[in-house]
C-alpha positions in Angstrom: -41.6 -11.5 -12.4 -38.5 -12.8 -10.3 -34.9 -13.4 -11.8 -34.9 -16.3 -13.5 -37.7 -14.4 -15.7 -35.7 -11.4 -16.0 -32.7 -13.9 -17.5 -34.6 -15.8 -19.5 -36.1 -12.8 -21.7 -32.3 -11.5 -22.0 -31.2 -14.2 -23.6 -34.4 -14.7 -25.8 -33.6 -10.5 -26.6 -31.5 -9.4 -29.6 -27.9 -10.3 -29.9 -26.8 -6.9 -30.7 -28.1 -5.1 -27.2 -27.0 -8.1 -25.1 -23.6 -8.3 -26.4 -23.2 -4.0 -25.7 -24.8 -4.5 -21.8 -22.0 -7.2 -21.5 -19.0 -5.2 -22.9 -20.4 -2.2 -20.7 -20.8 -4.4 -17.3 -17.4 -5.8 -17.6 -16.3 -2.2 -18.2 -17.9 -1.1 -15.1 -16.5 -4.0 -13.3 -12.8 -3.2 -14.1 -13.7 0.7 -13.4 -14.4 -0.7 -9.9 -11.9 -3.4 -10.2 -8.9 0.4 -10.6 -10.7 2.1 -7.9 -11.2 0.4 -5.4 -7.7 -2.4 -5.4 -5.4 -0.5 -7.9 -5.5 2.8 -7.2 -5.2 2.7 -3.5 -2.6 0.3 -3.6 -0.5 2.7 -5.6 -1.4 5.3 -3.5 0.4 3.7 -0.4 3.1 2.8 -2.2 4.4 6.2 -3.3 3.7 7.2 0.5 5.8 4.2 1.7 8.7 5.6 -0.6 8.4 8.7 0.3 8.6 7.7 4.3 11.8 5.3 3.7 13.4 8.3 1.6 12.9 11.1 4.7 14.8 9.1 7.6 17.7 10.5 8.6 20.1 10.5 11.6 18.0 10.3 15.0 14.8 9.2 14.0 13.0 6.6 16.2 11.8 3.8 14.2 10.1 0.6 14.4 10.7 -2.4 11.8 8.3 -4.7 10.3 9.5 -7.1 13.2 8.3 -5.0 15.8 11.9 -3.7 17.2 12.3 -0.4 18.2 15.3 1.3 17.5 17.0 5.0 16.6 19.0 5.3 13.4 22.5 5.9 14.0 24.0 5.3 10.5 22.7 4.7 6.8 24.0 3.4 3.5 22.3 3.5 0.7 19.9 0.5 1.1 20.5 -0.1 4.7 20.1 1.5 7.3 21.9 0.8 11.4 19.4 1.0 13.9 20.7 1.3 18.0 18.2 -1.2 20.0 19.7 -1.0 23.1 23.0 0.7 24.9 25.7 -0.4 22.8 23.6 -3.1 20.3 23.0 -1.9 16.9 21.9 -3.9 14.1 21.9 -3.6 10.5 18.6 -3.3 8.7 17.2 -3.1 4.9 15.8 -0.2 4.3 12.8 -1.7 3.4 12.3 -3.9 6.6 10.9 -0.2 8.3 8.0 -0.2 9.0 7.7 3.3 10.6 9.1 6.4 11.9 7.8 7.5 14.9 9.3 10.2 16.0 12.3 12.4 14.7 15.1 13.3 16.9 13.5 16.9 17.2 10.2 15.4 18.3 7.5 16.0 15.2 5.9 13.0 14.7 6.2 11.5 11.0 4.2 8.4 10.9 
């Protein structure tokens, strides 16, 4: 028997078992669907808050742009990162992509 056979003689099959292997496979499928996308994705989210909420003073950070920089002041959604001797720009919080080292030298991300 190959596939096609196997298809066939499900749909010839009673209505009521077919129609309770469909509601169970697309259950299975969103089951996977949570797992494997949702799930995760939440996951890294709640860590991404958690990373923008610990900066402080002195960490070294590096933005989504790829600039490195050390925080030198913060609001309360931005945050003024020092680039270079006397340059300091004005960031959203948000546009960090990581800490990468505190001013005390433990590395955070």
């Amino acid at each position: 028997m190959n596939i096609v056979d196997l298809i066939a003689m499900a749909q010839q099959g009673g209505g009521g078992g077919s129609m309770l292997s469909t509601v169970v496979m697309f259950a299975l499928i969103i089951l996977i669907f949570y797992f494997m996308i949702l799930r995760p994705q939440q996951k890294r989210q709640k860590e991404r808050e958690t990373l923008l909420s610990s900066m402080k003073k002195g960490d070294k950070v590096i933005t989504l742009g790829g600039v490195h920089g050390m925080i030198v002041g913060m609001e309360e959604k931005t945050v003024l990162v020092q680039i270079a001797e006397n340059v300091k720009v004005k960031y959203e919080k948000s546009a960090i992509a990581s800490i990468t080292r505190s001013s005390d030298g433990e590395e955070k991300a």
